[in-house]
C-alpha positions as CSV (number, residue, x, y, z in Angstrom):
1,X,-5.9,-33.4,-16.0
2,X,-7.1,-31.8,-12.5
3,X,-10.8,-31.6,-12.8
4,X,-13.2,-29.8,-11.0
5,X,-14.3,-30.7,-7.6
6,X,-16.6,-29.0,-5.2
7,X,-13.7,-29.3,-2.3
8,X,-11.0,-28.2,-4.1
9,X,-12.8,-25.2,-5.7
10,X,-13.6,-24.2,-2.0
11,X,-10.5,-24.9,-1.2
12,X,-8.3,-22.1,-3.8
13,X,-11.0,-20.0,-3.1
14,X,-10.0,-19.6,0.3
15,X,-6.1,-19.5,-0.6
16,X,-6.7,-17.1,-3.7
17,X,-8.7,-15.1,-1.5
18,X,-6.1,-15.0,1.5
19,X,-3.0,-14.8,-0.7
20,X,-4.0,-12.6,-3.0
21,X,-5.7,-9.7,-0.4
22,X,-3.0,-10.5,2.1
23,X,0.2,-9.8,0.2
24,X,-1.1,-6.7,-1.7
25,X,-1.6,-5.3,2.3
26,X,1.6,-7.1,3.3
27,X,3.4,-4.9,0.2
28,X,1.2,-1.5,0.8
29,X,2.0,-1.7,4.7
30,X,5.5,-2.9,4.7
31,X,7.6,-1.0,2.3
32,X,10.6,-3.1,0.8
33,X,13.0,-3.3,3.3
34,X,11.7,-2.4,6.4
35,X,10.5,-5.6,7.9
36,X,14.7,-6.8,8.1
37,X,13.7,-10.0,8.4
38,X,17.0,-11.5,6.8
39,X,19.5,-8.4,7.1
40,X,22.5,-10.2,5.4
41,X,25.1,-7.4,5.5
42,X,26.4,-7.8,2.1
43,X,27.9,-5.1,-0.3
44,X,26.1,-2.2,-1.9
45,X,26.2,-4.1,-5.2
46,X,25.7,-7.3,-4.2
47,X,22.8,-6.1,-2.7
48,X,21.4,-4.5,-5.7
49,X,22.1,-7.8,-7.8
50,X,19.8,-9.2,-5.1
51,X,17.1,-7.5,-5.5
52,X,17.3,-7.2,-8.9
53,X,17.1,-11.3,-9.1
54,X,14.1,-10.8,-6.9
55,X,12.1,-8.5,-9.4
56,X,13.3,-10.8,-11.9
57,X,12.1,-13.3,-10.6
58,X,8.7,-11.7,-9.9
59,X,8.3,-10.5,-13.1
60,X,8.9,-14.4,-14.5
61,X,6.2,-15.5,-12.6
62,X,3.4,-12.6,-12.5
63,X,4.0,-12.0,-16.5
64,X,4.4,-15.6,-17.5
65,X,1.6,-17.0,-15.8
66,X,-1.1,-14.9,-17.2
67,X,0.1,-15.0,-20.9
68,X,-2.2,-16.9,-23.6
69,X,0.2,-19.6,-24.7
70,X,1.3,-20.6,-21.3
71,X,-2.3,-20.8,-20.0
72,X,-3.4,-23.1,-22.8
73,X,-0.3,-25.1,-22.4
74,X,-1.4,-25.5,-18.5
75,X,-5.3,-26.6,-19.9
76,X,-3.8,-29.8,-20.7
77,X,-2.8,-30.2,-17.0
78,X,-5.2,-27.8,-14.9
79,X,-8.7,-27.0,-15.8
80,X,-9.0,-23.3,-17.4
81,X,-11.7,-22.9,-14.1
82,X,-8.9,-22.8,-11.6
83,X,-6.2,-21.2,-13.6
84,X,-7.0,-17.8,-12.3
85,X,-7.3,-18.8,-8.9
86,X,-3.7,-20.5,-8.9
87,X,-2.7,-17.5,-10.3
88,X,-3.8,-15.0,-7.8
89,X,-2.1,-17.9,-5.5
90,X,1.2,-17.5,-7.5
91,X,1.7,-13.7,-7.1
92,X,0.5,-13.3,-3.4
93,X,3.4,-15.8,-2.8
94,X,6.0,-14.4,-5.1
95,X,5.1,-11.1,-3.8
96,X,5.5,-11.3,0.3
97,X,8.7,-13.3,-1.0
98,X,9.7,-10.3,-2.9
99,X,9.0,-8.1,0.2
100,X,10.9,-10.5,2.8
101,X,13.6,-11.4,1.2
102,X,14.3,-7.8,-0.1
103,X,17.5,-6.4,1.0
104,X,17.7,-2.2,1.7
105,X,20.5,-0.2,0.1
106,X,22.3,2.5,3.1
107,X,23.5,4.4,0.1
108,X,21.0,7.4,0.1
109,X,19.9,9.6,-2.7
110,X,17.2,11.7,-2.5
111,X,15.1,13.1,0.4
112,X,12.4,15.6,0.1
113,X,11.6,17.9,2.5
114,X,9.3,20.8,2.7
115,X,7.0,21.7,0.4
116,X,8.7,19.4,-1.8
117,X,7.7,16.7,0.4
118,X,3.9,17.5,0.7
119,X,4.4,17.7,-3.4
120,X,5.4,14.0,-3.5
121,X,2.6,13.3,-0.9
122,X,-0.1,15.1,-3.4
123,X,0.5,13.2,-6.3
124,X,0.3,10.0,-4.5
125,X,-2.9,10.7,-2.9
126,X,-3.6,11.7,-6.5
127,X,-2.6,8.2,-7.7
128,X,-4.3,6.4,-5.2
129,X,-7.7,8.5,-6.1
130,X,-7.1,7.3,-10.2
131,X,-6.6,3.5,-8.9
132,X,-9.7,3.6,-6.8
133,X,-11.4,5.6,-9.8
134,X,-9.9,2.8,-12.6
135,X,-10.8,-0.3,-10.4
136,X,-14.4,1.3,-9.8
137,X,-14.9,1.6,-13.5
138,X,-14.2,-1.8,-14.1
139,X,-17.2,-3.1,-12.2
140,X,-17.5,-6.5,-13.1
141,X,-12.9,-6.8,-12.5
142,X,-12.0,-9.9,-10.8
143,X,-8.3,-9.5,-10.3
144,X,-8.9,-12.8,-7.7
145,X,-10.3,-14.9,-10.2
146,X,-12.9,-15.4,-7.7
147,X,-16.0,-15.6,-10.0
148,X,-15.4,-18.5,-12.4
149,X,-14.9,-20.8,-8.9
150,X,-17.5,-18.8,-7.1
151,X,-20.1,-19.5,-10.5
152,X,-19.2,-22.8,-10.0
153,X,-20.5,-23.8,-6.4
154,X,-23.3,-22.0,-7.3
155,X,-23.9,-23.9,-10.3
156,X,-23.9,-20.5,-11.9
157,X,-20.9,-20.4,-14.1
158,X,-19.9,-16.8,-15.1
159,X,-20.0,-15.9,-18.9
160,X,-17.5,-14.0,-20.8
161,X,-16.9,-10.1,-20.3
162,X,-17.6,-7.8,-23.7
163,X,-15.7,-5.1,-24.1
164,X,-17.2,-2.0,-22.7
165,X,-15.1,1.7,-22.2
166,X,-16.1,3.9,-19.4
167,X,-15.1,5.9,-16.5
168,X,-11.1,6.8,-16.5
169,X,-10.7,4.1,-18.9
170,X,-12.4,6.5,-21.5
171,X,-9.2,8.9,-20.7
172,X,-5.9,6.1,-20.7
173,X,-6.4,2.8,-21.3
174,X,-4.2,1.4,-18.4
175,X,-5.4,4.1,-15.5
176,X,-4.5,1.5,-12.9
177,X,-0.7,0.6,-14.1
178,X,-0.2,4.6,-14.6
179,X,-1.5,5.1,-10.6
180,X,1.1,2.5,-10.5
181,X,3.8,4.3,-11.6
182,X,2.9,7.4,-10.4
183,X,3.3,6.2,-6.8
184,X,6.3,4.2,-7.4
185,X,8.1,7.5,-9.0
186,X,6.5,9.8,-6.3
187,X,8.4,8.4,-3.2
188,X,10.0,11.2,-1.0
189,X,12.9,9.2,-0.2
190,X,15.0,7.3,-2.7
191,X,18.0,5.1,-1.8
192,X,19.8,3.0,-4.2
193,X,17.7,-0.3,-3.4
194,X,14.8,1.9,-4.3
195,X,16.1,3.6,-7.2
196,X,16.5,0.2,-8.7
197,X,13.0,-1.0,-7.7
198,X,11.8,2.2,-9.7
199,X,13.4,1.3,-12.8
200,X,13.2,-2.0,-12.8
201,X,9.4,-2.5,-12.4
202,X,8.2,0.4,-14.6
203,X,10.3,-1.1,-16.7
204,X,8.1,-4.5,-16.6
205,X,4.9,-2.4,-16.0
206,X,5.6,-1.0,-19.4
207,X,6.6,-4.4,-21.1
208,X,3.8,-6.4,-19.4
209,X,1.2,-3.5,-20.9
210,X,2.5,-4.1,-24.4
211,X,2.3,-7.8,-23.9
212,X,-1.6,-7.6,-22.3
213,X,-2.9,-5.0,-25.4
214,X,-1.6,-8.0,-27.5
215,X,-3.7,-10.7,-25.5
216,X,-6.3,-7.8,-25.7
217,X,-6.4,-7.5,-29.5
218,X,-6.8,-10.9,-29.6
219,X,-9.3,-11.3,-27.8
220,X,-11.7,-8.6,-28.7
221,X,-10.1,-7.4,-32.4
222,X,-11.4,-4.3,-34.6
223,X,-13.4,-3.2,-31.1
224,X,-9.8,-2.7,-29.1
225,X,-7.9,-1.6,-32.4
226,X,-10.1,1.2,-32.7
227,X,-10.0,1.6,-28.7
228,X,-5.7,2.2,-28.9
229,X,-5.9,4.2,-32.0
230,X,-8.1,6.9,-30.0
231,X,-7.2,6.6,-26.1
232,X,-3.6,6.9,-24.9
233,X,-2.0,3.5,-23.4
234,X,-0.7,5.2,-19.8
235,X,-0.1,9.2,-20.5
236,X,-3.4,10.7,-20.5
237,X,-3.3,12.7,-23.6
238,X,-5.4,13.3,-26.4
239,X,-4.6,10.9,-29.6
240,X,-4.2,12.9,-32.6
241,X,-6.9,10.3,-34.2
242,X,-9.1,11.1,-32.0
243,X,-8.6,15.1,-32.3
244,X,-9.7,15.3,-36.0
245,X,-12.3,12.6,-35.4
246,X,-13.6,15.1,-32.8
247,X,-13.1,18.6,-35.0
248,X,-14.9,16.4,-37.4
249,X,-18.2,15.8,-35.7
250,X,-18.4,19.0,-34.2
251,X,-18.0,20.3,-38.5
């Protein structure tokens, strides 16, 4: 068992910080492809089986990490105050891999233009506004897992978070992973390699949001059971639940 230490904590607080900040601006600022880094000149479908193993992998990593049975397994190894840290770690690395080792498609499908064009640019300007909005209603988020270290060299170890709705996460319960898709599906120029990247990880968006409201109901029972039955999981319409719960009050 790795135990805490005031060094090491230090330490994964700088490389959770620096990992996890740096590839999300690595990803936003370099779009797959364009930083060419290893252009390998292989076939249109080799390509695409590529980056396909890439997401994969990705996926493996970012999903698997963060699920309950494979945390407690790693408790008996790595103490639960650094697991988040190593996570945030983790991605940051899987994701610059992800972004320069991933190989661009010359096959092109779609490109908007026009009014079409500032269309696509709207709704991701509209996405953008709903992640800023969903990661401000979160408040106390730490998608770092800075604050159990950061309690910890302060000698002020962080509590548990209850289970409290508000802001856009009174309207969908995954405002953040719908931005998400919104901007992935909102990209004025579409080439195979991208198509792919579109399917593929709203595909895993959608699967890992089934597997988290599982961990969720877990973890915070009848309070999130009655949460899904009245706001939608990632389409932001109203629940039929929560329709005649509403006709009833206003009765």
């Amino acid at each position: 068992m790795i135990h805490p230490t005031k060094w090491l904590s230090r330490l994964l607080l700088v490389l959770a910080a620096g990992f996890g900040v740096g590839s999300v601006v690595v990803f936003a600022f370099w779009p797959l492809g364009t930083l060419r880094i290893m252009r390998l000149g292989w076939s249109e479908t080799t390509v695409l089986l590529w980056d396909g193993a890439l997401s994969m992998l990705f996926f493996a990593q970012h999903s698997g990490m963060v699920r309950r049975n494979v945390r407690a397994r790693m408790a008996a190894v790595i103490a639960s105050l650094y697991q988040p840290a190593l996570y945030a770690i983790a991605s940051g690395l899987a994701l610059v891999a992800v972004v320069l080792l991933w190989q661009p498609s010359d096959v092109r499908l779609l490109t908007l233009t026009g009014p079409s064009r500032l269309v696509a640019h709207g709704f991701s300007v509209a996405a953008l506004g709903l992640f800023v909005w969903g990661f401000v209603s979160l408040r106390s988020f730490d998608p770092l897992g800075l604050a159990p270290l950061a309690g910890h060299l302060r000698a002020r170890p962080s509590g548990p978070c209850g289970f409290v709705v508000r802001g856009a996460y009174r309207f969908v319960r995954h405002p953040l992973y719908l931005a998400v898709i919104v901007l992935i599906w909102f990209c004025p120029d579409v080439t195979a390699d991208r198509l792919l990247f579109n399917v593929l990880w709203t595909a895993w968006i959608v699967a890992g949001t089934v597997l988290e409201e599982a961990d969720l109901t877990a973890e915070f029972g009848e309070a999130y059971r009655a949460y899904r039955r009245d706001v939608p999981m990632l389409l932001p319409l109203p629940k039929p639940a929560a329709r005649l719960r509403a006709e009833g009050e206003r009765t």
